[in-house]
C-alpha positions, 0 to 999 in steps of 0.5 A: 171786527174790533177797531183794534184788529182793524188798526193792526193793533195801534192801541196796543202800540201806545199804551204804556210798558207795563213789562219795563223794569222800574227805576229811580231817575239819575240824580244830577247837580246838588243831589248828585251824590259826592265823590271826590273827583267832583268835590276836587274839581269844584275846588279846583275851579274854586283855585282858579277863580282865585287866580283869575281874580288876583290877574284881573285885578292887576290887568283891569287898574293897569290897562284901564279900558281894555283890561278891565274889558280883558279882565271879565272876558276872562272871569266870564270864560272861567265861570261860564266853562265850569257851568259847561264843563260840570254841567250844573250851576255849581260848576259856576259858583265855584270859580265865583266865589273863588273869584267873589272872596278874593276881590273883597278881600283886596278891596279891605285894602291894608291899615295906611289906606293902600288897595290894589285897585287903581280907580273908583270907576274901575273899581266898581265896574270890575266888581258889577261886571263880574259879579253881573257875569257870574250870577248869568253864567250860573242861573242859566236855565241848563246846559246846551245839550249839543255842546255836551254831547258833540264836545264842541260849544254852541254859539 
């Protein structure tokens, strides 16, 4: 009796389909092909990156410590719920650079000198932190499959 008749057919149990029709893997992220509900959502986010960087601009010189604390707790929640929320890293380079582009654009200040920001100290750390925050939140290894499958977040 052959080990195979003797195993109740196990080989035969691990080797390869070879009857399973064959496709090509789903592409995801950049290879993923367009379609304008993703290009208007990552514009979208883009949008509010802006406007979370015209808020946090304001917050942060205002309340000196605990806006600028506010201000990149709110830049990292935008960045990070992108990521989650698209599920690739251009979900979290769109609010980026919406976020990035406008807080040099009120750095470049006007002609007599003017800038919104209120001091170097939380100049600097307003754009360290943010920019710290959202190359974190954009060069995560991947998305937490539980968050995206259960629709709740991982903490």
């Amino acid at each position: 009796m052959s080990a195979a008749a003797r195993g109740g057919g196990r080989d035969r149990a691990h080797a390869p389909r070879t009857d399973a029709p064959s496709r090509a893997p789903e592409r995801t992220g950049a290879a993923a092909p367009l379609n304008a509900a993703r290009i208007a959502g990552y514009c979208g986010l883009a949008v509010l990156g802006v406007l979370a960087a015209i808020a946090g601009t304001l917050v942060q010189a205002a309340w000196f410590p605990g806006g600028l604390v506010l201000a990149l707790a709110a830049a990292a929640g935008l960045f990070y719920g992108g990521r989650i929320l698209t599920g690739t890293q251009i979900g979290a380079l769109a609010p980026a650079a919406g976020w990035f582009v406008t807080v040099f654009l009120l750095l470049s200040g006007r002609p007599e000198g003017d800038y919104v920001f209120g001091d170097e100290l939380g100049l600097v750390l307003f754009m360290l932190g943010g920019t710290g925050v959202a190359v974190m939140c954009a060069t995560t290894s991947r998305v937490p499959q539980s968050a995206i499958r259960n629709s709740r977040t991982v903490i």
